[in-house]
VOGU-3710 file (C-alpha; in Angstrom, 3 decimals, decimal comma):
1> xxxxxxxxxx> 19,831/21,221/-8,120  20,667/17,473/-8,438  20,531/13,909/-6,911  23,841/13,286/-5,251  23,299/9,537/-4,165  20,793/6,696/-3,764  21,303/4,261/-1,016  19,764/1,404/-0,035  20,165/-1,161/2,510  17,680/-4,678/2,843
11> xxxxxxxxxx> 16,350/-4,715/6,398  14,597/-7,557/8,124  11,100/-7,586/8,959  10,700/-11,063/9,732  7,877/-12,550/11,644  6,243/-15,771/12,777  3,060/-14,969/11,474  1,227/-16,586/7,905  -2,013/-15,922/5,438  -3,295/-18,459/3,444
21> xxxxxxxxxx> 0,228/-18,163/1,052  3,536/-17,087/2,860  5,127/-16,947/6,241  6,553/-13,574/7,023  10,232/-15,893/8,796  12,267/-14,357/6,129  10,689/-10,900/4,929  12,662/-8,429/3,819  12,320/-4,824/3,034  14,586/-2,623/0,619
31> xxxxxxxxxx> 15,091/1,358/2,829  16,247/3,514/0,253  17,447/7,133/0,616  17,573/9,846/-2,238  20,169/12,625/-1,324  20,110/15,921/-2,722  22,317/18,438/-2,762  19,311/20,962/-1,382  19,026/22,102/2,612  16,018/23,097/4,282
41> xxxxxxxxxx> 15,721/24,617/7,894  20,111/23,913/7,903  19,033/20,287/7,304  20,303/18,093/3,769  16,883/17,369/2,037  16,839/13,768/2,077  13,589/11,924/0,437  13,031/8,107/1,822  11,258/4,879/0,510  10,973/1,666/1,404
51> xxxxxxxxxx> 8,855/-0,918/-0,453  5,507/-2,696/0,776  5,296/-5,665/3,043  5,074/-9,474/0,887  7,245/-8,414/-1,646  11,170/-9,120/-0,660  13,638/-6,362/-0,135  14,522/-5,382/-3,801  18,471/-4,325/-3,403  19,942/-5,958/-6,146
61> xxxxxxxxxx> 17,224/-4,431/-8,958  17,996/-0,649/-7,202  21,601/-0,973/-7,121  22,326/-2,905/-10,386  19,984/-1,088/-12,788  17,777/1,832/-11,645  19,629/3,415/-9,265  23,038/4,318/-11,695  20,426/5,236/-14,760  19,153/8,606/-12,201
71> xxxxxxxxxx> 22,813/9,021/-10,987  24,515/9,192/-14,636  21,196/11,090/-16,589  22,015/14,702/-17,002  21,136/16,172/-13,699  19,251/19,338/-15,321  17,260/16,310/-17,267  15,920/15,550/-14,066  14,599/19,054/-13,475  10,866/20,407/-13,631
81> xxxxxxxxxx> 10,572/22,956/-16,637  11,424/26,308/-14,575  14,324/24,129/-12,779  13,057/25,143/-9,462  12,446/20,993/-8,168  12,801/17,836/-9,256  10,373/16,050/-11,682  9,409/12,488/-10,666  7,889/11,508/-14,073  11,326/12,196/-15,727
91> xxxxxxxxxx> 13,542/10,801/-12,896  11,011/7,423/-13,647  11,645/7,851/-17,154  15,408/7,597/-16,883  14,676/4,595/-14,336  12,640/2,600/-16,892  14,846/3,577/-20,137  15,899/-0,018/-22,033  12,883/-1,658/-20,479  11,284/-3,607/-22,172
101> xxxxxxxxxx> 7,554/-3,839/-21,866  5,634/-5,995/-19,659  7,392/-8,155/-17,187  5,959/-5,960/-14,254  6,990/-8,010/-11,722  10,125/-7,213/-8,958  11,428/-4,481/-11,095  7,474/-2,448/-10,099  8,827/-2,907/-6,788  12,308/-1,216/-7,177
111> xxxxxxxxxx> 11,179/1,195/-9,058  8,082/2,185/-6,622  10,598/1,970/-3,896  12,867/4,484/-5,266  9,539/6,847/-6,783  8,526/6,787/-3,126  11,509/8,710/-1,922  11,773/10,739/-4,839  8,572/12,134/-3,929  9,261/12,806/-0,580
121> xxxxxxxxxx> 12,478/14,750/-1,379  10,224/16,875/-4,047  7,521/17,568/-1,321  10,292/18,686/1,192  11,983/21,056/-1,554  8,835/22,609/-1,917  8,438/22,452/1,910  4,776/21,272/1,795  3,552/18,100/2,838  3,262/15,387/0,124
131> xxxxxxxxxx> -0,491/15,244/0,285  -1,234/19,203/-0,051  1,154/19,094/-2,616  -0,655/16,682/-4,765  -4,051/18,028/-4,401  -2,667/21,387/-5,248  -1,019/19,881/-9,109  -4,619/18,404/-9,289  -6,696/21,248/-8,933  -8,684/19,839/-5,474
141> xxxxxxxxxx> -8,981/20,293/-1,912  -6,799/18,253/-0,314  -8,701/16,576/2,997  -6,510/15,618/5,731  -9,229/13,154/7,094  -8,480/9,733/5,768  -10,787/6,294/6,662  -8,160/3,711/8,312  -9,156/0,071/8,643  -6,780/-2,330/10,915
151> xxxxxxxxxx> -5,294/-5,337/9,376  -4,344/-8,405/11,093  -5,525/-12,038/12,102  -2,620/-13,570/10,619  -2,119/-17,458/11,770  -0,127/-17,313/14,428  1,848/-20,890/16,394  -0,401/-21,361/19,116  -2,841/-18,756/18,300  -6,477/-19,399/19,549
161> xxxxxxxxxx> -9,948/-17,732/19,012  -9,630/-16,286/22,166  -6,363/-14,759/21,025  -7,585/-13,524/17,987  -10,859/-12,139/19,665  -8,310/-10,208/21,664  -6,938/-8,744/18,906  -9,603/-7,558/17,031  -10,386/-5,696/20,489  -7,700/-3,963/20,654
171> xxxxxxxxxx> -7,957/-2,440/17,305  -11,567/-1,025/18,416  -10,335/0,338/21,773  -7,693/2,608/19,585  -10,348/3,331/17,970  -10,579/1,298/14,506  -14,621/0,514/13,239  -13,003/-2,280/10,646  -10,840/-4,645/11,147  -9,464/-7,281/8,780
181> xxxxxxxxxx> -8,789/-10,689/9,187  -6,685/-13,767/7,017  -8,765/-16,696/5,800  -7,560/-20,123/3,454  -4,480/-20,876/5,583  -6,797/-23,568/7,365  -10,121/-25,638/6,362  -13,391/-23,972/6,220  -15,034/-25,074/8,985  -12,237/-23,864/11,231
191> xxxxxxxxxx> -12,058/-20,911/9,288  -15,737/-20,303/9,490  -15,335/-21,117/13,366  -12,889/-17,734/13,713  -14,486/-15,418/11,555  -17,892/-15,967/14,125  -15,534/-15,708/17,019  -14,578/-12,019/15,314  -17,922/-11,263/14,551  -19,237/-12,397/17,971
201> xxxxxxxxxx> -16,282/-10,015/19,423  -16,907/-6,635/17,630  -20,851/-7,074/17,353  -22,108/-3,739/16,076  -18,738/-1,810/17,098  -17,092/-2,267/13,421  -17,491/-4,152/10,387  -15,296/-7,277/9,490  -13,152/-7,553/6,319  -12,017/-11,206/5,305
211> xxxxxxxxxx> -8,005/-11,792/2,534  -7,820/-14,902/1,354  -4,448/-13,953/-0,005  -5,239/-15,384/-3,713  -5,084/-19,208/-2,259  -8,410/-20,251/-3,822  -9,402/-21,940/-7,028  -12,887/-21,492/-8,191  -14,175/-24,418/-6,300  -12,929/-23,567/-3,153
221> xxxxxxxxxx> -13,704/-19,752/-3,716  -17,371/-20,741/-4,406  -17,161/-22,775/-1,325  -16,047/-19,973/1,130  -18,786/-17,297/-0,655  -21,645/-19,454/-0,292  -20,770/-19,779/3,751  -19,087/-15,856/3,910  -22,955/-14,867/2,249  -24,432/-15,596/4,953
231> xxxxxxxxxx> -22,304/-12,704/7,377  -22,190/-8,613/7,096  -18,694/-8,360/5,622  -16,853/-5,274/4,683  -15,361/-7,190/1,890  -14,441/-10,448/0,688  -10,483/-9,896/-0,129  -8,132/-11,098/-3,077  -10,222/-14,605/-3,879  -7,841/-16,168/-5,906
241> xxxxxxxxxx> -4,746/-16,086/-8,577  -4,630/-11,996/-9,289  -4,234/-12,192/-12,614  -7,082/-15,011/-13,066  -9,766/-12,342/-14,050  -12,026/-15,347/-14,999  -12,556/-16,701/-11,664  -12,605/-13,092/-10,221  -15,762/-12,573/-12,333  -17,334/-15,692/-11,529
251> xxxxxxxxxx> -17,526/-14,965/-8,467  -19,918/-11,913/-9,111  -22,580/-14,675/-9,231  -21,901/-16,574/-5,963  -20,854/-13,652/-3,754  -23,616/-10,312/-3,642  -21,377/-8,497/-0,998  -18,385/-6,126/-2,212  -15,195/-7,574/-3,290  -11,797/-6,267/-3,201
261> xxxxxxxxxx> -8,324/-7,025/-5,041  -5,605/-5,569/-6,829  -2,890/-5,303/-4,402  -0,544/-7,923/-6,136  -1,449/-6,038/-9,667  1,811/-4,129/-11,411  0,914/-1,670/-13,340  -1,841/0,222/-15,031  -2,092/-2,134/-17,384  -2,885/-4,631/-15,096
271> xxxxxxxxxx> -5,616/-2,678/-13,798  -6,865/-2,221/-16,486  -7,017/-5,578/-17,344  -8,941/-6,231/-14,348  -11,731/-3,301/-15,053  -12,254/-4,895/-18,146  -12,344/-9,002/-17,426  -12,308/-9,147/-13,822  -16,295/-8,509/-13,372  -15,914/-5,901/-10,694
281> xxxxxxxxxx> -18,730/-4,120/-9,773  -17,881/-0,197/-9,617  -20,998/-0,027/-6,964  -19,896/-1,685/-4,231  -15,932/-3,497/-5,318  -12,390/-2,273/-4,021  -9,359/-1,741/-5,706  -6,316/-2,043/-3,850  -3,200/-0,986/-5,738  -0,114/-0,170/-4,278
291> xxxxxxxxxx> 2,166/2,158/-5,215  4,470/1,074/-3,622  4,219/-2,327/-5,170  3,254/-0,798/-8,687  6,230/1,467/-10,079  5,303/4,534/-7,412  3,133/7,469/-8,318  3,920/8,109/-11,928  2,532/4,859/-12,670  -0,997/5,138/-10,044
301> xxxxxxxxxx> -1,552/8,562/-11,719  -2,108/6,298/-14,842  -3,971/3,510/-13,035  -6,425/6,576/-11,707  -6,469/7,556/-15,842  -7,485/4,097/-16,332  -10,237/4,394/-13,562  -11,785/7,482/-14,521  -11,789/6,547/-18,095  -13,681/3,064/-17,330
311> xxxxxxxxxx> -16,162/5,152/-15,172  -15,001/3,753/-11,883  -14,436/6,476/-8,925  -11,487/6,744/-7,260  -12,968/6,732/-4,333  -13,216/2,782/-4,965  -9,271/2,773/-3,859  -8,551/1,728/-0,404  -4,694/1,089/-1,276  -2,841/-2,026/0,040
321> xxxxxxxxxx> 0,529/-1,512/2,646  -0,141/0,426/5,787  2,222/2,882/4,461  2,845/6,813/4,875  2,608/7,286/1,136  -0,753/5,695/0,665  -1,804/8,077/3,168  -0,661/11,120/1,595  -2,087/10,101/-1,713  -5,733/9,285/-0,541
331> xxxxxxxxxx> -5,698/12,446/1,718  -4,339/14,057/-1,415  -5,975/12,673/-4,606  -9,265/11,688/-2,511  -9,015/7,924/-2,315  -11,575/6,003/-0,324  -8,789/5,054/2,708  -6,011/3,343/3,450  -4,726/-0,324/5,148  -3,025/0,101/8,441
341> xxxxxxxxxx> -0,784/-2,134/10,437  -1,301/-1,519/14,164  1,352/-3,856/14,991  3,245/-5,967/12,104  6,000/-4,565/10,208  7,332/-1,949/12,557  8,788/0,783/12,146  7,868/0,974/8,708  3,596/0,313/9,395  1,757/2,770/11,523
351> xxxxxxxxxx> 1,375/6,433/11,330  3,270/9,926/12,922  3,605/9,930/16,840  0,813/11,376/18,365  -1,689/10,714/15,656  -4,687/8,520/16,789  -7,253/6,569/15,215  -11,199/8,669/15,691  -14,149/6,712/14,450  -12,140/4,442/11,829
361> xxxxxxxxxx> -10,376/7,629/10,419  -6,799/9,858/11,025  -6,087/13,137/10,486  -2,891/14,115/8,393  -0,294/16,231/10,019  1,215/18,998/8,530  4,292/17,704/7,920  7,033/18,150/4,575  7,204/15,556/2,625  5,697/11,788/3,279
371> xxxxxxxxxx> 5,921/12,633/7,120  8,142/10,195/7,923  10,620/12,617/10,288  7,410/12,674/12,387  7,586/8,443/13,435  11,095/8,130/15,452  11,582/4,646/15,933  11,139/5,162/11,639  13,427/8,362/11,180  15,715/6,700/13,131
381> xxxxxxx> 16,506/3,603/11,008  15,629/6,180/7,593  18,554/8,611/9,252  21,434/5,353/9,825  20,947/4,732/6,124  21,749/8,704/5,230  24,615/9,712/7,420
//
């Protein structure tokens, strides 16, 4: 058994939208298939990744470094002890060999990118879906039931409150019961004027969540807390710099309601960091790491070390990405959720055909792997990249 390629290929995923930090007009995304030389059901087993939206495709990093280090380790190094699959943990540890420490920055990305399909070519060997899979090497019942929320409310070029109030509609009629909206891209009082237009919208339907994208400084963060206060928010979303842990625990003091951050965090020592100095309150805060973002699996498995071992539960984790692989791990490893994308970042947000959105949650298919052969418009593109 062995990995007989890696390919990747940097797709758009370009958009007109903007949060308080970026415009999406030049996004990329890095699609990266792991071949094997295994079948299953007469088909190649083929495992696919792709990294998270807000990070740029990460082609270079995959195809300079990481990628040759799998393809030229000893293929039986590669190997679980009884030979019978691959072993993600050592396939990352010939990814990461003559790294130094630290620096988790674009290289989390390639590496996550390429752990993502890695795991979905180990989950179809095994011919299980990803998520029953994982709860099985953990000892727990898996639960295909997984809380949702919808993401959007980007700024948009001619987008009104009337269009926004639209949007946020449309999330509850498939079926969302919270919804997610950006702030800081615009001054407070207009800001303040959209998030009531939201709230005025959804009523008692769902619950509002507000991302300030990390644009604040302290002043301005205290600013926005002492008029966001005053509303029933599901959270109050990535408040400033994400690796100022000062001004994340200041804000303890000005803001009561729950918190959430972490999605632009690296590694587990990151989250650690943040446990430790960023104030967060394991009561009512959410973490919002992405694995995707974060050096894949191996390294969450760590962050969730780092979690239980600070006495946080890991039920506090409502990952960051609208991806398939989020999915699998909450429903998997019991996670509080995941972000979705109703209708940014196609094909690579959203979830298999024919699954729907019941009182803010989804229900996992039983599909091998991630799942990904059950979203066509997503197999389709993964498929171009493999043949």
């Amino acid at each position: 058994m062995r990995i007989i390629d890696i390919r990747e290929v940097t797709k758009p995923i370009a958009s007109p939208i903007r949060n308080a930090y970026i415009d999406f007009s030049k996004m990329t995304a890095s699609l990266v298939a792991v071949v094997t030389d295994q079948t299953r059901d007469g088909r190649p087993v083929i495992g696919y990744g792709f990294n998270s939206n807000g990070r740029y495709g990460q082609g270079g990093l995959i195809r300079e470094r990481f990628r040759d280090r799998i393809l030229q380790a000893d293929p039986d190094s590669l190997l679980n002890e009884d030979g019978s699959n691959l072993d993600a943990h050592r396939i990352w540890a010939a990814m990461m060999q003559n790294e130094k420490p630290g620096g988790h920055g674009e290289r989390s990305v390639a590496v996550g990118t390429i752990d993502m399909a890695v795991w979905d070519a180990i989950a179809k060997i095994a011919d299980q879906p990803l998520f029953r899979l994982l709860a099985q090497r953990q000892g727990v019942e898996a639960d295909p039931r997984v809380f949702v929320y919808a993401a959007g409310g980007y700024y948009y070029p001619g987008k009104d409150d009337g269009a926004l109030r639209r949007e946020m509609r449309s999330y509850l009629d498939r079926g969302y019961n919270v919804v997610k909206m950006k702030i800081g891209g615009a001054p407070l009082e207009e800001d303040q004027r959209r998030i009531e237009a939201v709230l005025d919208e959804i009523g008692t339907e769902a619950q509002l969540a507000v991302d300030a994208n990390g644009r604040f400084d302290l002043e301005t963060a205290i600013a926005y807390a002492k008029m966001l206060r005053g509303y029933p928010l599901f959270w109050y979303e990535e408040i400033g710099d994400p690796l100022d842990y000062q001004l994340q625990a200041a804000m303890a003091e000005f803001y009561p309601g729950p918190m959430a951050t972490g999605e632009n965090l690296f590694s587990h020592q990151d989250a650690r960091n943040l446990l430790r100095y960023g104030g967060m309150r394991p009561n009512r805060d959410w973490l919002q790491f992405d694995c995707a973002l974060s050096y894949g699996l191996v390294e969450y498995l760590r962050t969730l070390e780092v979690l239980d071992q600070l006495g946080w539960s890991r039920r506090r984790c409502i990952p960051h990405g609208g991806h398939q692989m989020s999915l699998n791990i909450a429903a998997g490893l019991g996670l509080g959720g995941n972000e979705s994308y109703p209708d940014l970042f196609q094909p690579y947000g959203g979830f298999p055909d024919g699954v729907e959105v019941q009182d803010g949650h989804i229900t996992m298919p039983e599909l091998p792997g991630i799942g990904f052969e059950g979203k066509s418009d997503l197999i389709s593109v993964m498929r171009e990249l493999a043949a």
